[in-house]
N, CA, C and O of each residue as an XYZ file, in Angstrom:
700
protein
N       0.860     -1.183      0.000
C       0.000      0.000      0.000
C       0.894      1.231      0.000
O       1.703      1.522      0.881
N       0.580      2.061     -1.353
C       1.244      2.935     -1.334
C       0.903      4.487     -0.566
O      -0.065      4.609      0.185
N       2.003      5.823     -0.929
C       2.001      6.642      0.148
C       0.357      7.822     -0.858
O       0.409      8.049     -2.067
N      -0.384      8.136     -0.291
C      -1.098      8.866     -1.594
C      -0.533     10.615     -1.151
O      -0.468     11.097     -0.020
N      -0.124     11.387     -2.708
C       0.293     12.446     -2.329
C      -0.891     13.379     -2.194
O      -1.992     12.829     -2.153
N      -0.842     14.883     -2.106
C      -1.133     15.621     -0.991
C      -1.622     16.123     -2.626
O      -2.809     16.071     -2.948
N      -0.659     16.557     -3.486
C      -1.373     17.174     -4.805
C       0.006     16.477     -6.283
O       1.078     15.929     -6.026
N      -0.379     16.676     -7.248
C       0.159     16.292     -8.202
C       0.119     16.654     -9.634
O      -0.878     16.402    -10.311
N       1.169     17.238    -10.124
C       1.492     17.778    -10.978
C       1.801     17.441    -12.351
O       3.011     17.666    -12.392
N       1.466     17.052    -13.469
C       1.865     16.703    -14.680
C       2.667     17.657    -15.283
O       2.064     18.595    -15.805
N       3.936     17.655    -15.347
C       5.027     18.317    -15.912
C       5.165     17.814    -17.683
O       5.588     18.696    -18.430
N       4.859     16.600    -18.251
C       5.416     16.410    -19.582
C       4.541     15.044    -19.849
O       4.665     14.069    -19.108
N       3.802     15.057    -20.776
C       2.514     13.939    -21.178
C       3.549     13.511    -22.969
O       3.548     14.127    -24.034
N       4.253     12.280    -22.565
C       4.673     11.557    -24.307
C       3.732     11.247    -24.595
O       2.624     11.566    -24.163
N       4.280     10.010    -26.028
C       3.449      8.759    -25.956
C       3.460      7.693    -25.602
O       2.810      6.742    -26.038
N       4.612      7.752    -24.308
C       5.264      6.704    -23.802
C       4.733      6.709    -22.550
O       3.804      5.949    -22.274
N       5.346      7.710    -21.493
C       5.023      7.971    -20.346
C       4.952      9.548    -20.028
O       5.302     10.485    -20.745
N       4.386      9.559    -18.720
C       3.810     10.771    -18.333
C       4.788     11.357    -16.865
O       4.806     10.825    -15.755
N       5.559     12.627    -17.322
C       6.139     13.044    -16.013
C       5.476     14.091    -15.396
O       4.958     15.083    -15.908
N       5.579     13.633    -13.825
C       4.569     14.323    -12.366
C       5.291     14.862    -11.544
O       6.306     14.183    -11.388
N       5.280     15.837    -10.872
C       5.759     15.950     -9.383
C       4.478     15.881     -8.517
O       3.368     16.403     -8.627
N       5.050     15.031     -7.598
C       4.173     14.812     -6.418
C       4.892     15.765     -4.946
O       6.028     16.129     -4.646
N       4.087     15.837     -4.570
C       4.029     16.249     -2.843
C       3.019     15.179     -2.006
O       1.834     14.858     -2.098
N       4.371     14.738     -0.974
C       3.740     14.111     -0.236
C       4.184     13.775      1.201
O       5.217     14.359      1.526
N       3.725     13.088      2.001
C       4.628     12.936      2.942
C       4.791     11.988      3.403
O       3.808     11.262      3.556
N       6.049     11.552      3.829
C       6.431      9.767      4.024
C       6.722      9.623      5.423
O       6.855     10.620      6.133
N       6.820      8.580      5.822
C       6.543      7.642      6.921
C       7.307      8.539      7.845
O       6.655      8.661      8.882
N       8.394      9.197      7.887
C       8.853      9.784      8.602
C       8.408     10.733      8.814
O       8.801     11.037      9.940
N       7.659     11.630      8.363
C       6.860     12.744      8.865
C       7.152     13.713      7.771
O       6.374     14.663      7.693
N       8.050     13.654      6.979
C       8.932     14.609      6.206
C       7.838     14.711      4.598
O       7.431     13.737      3.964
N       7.564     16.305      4.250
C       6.824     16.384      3.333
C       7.668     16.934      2.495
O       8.466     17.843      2.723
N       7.401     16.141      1.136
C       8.568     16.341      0.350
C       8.031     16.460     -1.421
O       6.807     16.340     -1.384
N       8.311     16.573     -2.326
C       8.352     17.046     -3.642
C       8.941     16.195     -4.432
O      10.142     16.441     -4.533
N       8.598     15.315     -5.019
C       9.075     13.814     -6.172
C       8.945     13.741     -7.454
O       7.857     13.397     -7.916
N       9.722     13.963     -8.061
C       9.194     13.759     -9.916
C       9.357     12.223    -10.283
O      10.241     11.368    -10.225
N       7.966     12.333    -10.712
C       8.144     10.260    -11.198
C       7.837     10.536    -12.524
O       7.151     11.477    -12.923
N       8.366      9.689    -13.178
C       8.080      8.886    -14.489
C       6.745      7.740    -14.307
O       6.715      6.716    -13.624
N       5.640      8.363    -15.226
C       4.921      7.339    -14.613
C       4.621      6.342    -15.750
O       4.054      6.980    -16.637
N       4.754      5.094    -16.089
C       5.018      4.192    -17.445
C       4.005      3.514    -17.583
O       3.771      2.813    -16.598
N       3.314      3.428    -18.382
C       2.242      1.871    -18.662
C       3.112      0.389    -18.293
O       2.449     -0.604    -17.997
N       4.042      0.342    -18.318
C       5.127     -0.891    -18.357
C       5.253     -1.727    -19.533
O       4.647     -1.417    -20.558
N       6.098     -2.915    -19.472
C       6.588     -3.070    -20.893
C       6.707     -5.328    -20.689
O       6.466     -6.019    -19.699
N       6.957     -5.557    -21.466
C       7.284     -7.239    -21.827
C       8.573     -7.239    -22.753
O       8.734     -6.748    -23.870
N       9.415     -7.927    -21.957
C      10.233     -8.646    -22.337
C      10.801     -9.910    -22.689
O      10.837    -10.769    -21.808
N      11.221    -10.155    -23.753
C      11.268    -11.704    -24.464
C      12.808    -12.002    -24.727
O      13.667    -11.348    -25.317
N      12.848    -13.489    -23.934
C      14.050    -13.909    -24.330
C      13.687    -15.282    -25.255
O      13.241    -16.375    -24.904
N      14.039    -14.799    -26.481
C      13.452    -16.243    -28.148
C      14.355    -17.032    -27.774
O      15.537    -16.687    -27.764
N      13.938    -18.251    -27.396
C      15.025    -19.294    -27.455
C      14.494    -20.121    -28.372
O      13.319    -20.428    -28.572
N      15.934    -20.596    -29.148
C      15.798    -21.410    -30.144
C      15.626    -22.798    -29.332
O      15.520    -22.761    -28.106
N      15.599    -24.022    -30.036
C      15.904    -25.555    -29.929
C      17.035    -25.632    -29.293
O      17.063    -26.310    -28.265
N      18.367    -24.883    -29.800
C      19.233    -25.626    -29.673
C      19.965    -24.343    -28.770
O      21.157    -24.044    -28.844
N      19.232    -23.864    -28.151
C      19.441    -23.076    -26.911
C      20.258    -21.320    -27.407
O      20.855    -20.472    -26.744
N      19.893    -21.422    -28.797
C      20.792    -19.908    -29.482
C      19.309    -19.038    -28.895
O      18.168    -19.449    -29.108
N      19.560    -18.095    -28.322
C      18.998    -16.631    -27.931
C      18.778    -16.067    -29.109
O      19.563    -16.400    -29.997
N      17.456    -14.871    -29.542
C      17.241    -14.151    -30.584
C      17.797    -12.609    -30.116
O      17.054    -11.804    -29.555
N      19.016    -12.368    -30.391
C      19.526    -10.903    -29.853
C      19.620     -9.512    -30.705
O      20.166     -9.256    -31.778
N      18.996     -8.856    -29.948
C      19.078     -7.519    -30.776
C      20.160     -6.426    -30.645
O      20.670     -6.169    -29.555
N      20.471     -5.832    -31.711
C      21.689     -4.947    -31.261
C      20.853     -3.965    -32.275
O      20.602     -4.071    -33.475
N      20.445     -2.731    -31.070
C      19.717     -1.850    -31.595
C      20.685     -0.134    -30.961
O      21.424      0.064    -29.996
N      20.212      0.713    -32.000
C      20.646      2.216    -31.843
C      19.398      2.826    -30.377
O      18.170      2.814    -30.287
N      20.381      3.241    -29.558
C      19.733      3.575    -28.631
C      20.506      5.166    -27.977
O      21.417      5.498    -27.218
N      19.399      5.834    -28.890
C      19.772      7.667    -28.812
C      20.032      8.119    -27.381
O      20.820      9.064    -27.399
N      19.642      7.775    -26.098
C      19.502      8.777    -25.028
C      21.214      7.789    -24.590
O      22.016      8.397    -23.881
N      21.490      6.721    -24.947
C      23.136      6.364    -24.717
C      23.994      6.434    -25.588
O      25.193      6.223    -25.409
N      23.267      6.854    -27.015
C      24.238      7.700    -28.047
C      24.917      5.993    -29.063
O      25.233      6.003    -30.253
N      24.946      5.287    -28.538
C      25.330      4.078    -29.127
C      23.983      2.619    -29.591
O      22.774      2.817    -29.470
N      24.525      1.393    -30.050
C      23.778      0.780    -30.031
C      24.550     -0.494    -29.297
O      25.721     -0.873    -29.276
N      23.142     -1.032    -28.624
C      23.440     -1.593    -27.345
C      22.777     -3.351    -28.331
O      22.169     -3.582    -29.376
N      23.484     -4.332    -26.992
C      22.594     -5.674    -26.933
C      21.368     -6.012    -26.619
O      21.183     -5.270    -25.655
N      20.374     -6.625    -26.757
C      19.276     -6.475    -26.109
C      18.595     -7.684    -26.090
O      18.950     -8.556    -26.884
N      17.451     -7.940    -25.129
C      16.582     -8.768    -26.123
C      15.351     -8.172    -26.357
O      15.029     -7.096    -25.853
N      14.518     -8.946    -27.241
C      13.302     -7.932    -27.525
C      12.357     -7.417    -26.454
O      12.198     -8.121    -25.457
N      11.547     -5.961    -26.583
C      10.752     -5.676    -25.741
C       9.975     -4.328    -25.789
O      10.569     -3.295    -26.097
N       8.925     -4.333    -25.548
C       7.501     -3.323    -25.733
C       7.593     -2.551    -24.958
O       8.296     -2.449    -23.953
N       6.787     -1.893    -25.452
C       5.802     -1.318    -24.227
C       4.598     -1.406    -24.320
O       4.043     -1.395    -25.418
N       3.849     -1.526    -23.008
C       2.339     -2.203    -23.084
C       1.332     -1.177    -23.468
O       1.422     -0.121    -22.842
N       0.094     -1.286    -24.645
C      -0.512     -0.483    -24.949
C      -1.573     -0.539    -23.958
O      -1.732     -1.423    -23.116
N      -2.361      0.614    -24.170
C      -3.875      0.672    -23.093
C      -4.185     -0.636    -23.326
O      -4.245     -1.208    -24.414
N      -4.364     -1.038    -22.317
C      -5.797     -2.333    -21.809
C      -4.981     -3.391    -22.214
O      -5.482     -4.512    -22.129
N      -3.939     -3.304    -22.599
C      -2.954     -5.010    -23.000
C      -2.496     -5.396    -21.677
O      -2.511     -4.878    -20.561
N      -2.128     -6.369    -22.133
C      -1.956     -7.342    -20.852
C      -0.402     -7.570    -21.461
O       0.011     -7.725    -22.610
N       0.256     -7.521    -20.167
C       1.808     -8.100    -20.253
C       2.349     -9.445    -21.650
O       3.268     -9.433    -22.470
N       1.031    -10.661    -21.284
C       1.280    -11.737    -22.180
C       1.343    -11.204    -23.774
O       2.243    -11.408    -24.588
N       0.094    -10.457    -23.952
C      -0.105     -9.892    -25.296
C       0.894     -8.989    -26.009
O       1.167     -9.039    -27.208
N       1.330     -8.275    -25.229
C       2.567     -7.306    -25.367
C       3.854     -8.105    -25.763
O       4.419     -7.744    -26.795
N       4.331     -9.061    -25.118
C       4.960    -10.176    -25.544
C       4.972    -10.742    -27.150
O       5.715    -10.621    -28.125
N       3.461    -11.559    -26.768
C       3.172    -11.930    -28.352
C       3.165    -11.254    -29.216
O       3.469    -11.819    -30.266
N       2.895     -9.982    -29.307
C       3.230     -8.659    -30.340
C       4.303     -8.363    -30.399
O       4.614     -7.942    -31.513
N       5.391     -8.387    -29.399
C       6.582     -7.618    -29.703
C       7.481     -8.837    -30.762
O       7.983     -8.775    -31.884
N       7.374     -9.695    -29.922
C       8.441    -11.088    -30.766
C       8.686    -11.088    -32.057
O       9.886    -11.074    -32.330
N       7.804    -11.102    -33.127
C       7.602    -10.825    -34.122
C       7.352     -9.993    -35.283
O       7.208    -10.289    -36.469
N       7.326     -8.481    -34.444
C       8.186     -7.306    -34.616
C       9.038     -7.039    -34.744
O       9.408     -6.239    -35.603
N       9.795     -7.656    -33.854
C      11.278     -6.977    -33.578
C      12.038     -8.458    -34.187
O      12.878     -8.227    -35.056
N      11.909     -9.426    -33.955
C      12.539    -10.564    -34.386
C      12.310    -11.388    -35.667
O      13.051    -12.040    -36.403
N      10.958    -11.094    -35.645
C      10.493    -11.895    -36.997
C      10.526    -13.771    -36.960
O      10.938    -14.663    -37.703
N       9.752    -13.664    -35.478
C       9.428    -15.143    -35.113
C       8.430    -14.678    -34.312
O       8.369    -13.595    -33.731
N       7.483    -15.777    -34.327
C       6.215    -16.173    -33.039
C       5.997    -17.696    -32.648
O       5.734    -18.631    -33.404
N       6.185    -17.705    -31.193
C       6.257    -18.769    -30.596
C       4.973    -19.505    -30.061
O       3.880    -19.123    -29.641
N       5.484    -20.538    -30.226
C       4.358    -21.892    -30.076
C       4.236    -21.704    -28.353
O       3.342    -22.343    -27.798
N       5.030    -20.930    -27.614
C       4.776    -21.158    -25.954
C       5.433    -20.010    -25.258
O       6.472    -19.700    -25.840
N       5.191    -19.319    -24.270
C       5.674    -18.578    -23.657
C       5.898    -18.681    -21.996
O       4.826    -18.616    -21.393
N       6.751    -18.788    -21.377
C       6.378    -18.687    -20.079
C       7.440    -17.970    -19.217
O       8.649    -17.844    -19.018
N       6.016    -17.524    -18.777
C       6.555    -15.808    -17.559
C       7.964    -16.375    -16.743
O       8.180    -17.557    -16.476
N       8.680    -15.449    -16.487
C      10.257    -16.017    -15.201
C      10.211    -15.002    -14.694
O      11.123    -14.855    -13.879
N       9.471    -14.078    -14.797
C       9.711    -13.281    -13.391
C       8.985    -11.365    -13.862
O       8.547    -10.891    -14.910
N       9.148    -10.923    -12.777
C       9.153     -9.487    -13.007
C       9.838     -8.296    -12.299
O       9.922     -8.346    -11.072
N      10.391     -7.113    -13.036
C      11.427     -6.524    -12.419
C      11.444     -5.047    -12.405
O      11.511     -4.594    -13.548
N      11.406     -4.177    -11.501
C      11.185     -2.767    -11.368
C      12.705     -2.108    -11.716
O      13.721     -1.991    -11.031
N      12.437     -1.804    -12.847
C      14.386     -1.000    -13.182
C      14.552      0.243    -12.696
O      15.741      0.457    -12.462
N      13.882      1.105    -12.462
C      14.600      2.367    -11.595
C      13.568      2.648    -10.685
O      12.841      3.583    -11.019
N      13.295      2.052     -9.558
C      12.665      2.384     -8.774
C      12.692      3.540     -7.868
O      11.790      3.562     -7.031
N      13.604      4.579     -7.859
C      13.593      5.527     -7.449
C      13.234      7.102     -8.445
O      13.664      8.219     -8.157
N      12.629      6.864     -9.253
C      12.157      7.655     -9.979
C      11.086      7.469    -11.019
O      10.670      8.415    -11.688
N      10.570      6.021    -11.168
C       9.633      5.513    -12.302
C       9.304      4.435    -11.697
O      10.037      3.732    -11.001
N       7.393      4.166    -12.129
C       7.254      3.192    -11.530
C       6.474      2.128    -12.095
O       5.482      1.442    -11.844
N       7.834      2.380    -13.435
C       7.752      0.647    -14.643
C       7.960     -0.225    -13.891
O       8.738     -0.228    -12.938
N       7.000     -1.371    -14.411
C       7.371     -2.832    -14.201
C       7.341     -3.271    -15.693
O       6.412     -3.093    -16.481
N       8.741     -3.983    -15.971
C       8.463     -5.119    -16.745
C       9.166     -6.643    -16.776
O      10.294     -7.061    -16.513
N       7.844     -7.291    -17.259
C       7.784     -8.443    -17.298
C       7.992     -9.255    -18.371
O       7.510     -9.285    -19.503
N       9.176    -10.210    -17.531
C       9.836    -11.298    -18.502
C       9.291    -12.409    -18.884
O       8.445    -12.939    -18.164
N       9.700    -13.012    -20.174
C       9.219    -14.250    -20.654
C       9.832    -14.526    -21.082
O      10.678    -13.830    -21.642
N       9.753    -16.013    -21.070
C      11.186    -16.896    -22.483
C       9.746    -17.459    -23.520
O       8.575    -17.563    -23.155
N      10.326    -17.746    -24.854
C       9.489    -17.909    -25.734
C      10.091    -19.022    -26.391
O      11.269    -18.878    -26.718
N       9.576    -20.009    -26.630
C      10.075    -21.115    -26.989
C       9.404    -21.998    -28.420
O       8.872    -21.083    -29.048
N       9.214    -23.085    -29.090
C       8.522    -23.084    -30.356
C       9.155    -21.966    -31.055
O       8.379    -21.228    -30.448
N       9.862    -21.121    -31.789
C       9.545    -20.669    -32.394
C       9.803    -20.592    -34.085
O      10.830    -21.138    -34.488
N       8.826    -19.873    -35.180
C       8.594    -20.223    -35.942
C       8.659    -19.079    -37.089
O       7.792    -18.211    -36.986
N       9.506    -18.966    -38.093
C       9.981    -18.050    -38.452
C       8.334    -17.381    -39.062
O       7.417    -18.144    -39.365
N       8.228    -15.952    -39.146
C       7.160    -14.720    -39.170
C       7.900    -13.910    -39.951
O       9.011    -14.285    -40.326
N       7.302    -12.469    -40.370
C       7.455    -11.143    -40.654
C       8.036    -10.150    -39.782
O       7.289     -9.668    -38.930
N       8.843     -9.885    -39.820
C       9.562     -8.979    -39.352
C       8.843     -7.786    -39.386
O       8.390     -7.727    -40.529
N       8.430     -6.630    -38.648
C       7.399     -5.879    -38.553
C       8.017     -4.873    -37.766
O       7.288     -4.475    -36.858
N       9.503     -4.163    -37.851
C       9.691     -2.714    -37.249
C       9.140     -1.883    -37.113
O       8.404     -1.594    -38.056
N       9.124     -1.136    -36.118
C       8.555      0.536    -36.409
C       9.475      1.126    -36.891
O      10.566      0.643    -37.191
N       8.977      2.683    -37.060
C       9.572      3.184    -37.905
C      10.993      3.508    -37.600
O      12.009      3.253    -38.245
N      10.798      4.252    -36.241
C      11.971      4.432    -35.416
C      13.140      3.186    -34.585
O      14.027      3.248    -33.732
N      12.472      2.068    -35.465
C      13.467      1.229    -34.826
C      14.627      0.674    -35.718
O      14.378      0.100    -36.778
N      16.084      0.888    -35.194
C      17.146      0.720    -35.784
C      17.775     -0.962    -35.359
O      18.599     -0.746    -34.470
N      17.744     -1.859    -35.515
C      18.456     -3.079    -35.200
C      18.557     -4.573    -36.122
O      17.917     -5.126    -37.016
N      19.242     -4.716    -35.660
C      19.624     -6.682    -35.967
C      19.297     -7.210    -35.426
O      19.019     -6.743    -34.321
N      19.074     -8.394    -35.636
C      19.182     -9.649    -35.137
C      19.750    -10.837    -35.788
O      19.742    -11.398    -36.884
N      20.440    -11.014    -34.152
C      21.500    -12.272    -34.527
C      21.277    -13.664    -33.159
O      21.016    -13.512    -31.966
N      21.455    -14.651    -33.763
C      21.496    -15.723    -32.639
C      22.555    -15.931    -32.016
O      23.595    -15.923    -32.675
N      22.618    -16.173    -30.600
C      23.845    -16.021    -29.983
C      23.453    -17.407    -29.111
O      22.262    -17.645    -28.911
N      24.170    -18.032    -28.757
C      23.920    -19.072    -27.834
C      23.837    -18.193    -26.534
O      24.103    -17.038    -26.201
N      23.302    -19.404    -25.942
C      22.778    -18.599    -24.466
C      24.068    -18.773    -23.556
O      24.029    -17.840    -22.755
N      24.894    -19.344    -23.384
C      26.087    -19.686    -22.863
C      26.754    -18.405    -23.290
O      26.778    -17.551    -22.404
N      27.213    -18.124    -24.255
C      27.956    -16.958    -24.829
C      27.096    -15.603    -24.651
O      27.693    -14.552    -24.416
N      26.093    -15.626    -24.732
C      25.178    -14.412    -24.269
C      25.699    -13.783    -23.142
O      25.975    -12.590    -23.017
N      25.859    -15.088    -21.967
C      26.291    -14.969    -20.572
C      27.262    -14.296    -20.142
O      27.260    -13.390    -19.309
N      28.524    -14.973    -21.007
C      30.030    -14.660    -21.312
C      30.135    -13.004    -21.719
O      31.009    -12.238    -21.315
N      29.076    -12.686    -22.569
C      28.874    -10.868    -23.052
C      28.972    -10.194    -21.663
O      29.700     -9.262    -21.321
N      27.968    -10.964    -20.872
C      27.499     -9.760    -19.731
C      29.057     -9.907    -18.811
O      29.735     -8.919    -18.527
N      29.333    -10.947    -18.537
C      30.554    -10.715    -17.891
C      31.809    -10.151    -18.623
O      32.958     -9.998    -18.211
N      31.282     -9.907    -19.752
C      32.782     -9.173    -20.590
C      31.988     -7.663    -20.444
O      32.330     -6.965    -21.398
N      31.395     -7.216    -19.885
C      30.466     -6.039    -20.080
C      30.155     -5.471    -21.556
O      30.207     -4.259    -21.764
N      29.863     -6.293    -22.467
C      29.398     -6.387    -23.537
C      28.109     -6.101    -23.861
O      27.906     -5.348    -24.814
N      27.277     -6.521    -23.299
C      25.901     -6.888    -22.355
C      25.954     -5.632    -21.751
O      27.134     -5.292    -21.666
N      25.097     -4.681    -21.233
C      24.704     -3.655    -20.301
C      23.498     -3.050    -20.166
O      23.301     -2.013    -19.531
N      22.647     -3.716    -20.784
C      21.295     -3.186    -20.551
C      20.557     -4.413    -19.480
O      20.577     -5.636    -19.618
N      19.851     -3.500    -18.276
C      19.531     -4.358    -17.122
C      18.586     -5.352    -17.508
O      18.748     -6.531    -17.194
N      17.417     -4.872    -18.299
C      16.180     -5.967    -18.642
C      17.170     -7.136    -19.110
O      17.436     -8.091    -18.380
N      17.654     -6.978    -20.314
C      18.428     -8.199    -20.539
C      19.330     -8.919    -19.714
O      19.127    -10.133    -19.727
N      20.264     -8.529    -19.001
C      20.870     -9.240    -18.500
C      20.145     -9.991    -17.253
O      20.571    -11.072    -16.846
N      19.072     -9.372    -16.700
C      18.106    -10.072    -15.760
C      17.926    -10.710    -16.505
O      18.977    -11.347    -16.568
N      17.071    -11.206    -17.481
C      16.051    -11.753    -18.556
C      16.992    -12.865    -19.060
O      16.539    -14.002    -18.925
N      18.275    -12.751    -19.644
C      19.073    -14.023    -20.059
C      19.442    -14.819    -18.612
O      19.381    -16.032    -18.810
N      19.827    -14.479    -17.136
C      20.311    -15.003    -15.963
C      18.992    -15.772    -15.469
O      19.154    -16.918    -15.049
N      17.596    -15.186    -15.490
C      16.062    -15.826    -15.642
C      16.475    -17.159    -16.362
O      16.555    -18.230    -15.760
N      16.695    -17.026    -17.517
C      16.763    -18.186    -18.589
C      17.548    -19.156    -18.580
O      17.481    -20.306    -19.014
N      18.546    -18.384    -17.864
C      19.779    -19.669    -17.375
C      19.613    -20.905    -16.505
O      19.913    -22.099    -16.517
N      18.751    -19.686    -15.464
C      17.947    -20.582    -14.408
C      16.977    -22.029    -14.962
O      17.033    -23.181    -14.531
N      16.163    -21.491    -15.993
C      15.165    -22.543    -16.236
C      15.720    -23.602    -16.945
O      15.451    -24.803    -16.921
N      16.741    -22.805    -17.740
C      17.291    -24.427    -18.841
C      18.070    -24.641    -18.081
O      19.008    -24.577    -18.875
N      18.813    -24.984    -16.616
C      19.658    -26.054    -16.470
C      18.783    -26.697    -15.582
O      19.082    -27.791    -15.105
């Protein structure tokens, strides 16, 4: 149960998320002034092949100026549900849709300023589709074994948090 603030402010409405300052006051007595990011939240997919190769994206990502590793992932539209967001993104961004999906977990990435959740899945079956970018999306995809995926993050190769949660999830289930 969360703290409810006192009044609240919409500073900047995307089409992504919406930034607020709140006033409020917390457990300690102390009334204070908070800018959140407030997110619909998002699904994340780790494609595993048969033979355990990962579907990895290496996409241009402007606010870090470079393009990073990734695996695929949304953001959830009005009234979608985490699963659906999933099944839509896979085959967007990868150009596969899977015969099975199942949830490994869920994970709050900056909890001190936004209050996204997103939720992981591994996707398994899968079956080559249409590739379906948006417009603004810059990337590849390449199969990487999941073993060597691993090996990225410890070479800091790997640095985006969803993923590296999301492949260490996956590690878990296939051994």
């Amino acid at each position: 149960m969360g703290i409810i603030p006192h009044e609240v402010w919409d500073l900047y409405k995307g089409k992504v998320f919406r930034l607020s300052k709140e006033r409020l006051t917390l457990p300690n007595g102390v009334t204070t002034e908070l800018e959140i990011i407030r997110h619909p939240g998002a699904a994340a997919i780790v494609p595993l092949l048969d033979d355990h190769r990962v579907l990895m994206i290496k996409q241009y990502r402007h606010a870090v100026g470079q393009f990073i590793w990734e695996v695929p992932a949304g953001t959830l539209n009005p009234g979608e549900s985490p699963i659906e967001c999933a099944r839509r993104e896979l085959p967007e961004e990868v150009g596969y849709r899977a015969h099975s999906f199942r949830a490994l977990g869920e994970i709050i990435p900056v909890p001190g300023y936004s209050d996204e959740h997103i939720h992981i899945f591994v996707a398994t079956g899968l079956i080559p589709d249409r590739q379906n970018l948006d417009e603004d999306e810059v990337l590849d995809v390449k199969p990487i074994p999941l073993e060597e995926a691993l090996e990225m993050v410890k070479r800091g190769e790997i640095r985006d948090a969803k993923t590296i949660i999301a492949l260490y999830f996956t590690m878990l289930q296939v051994k």
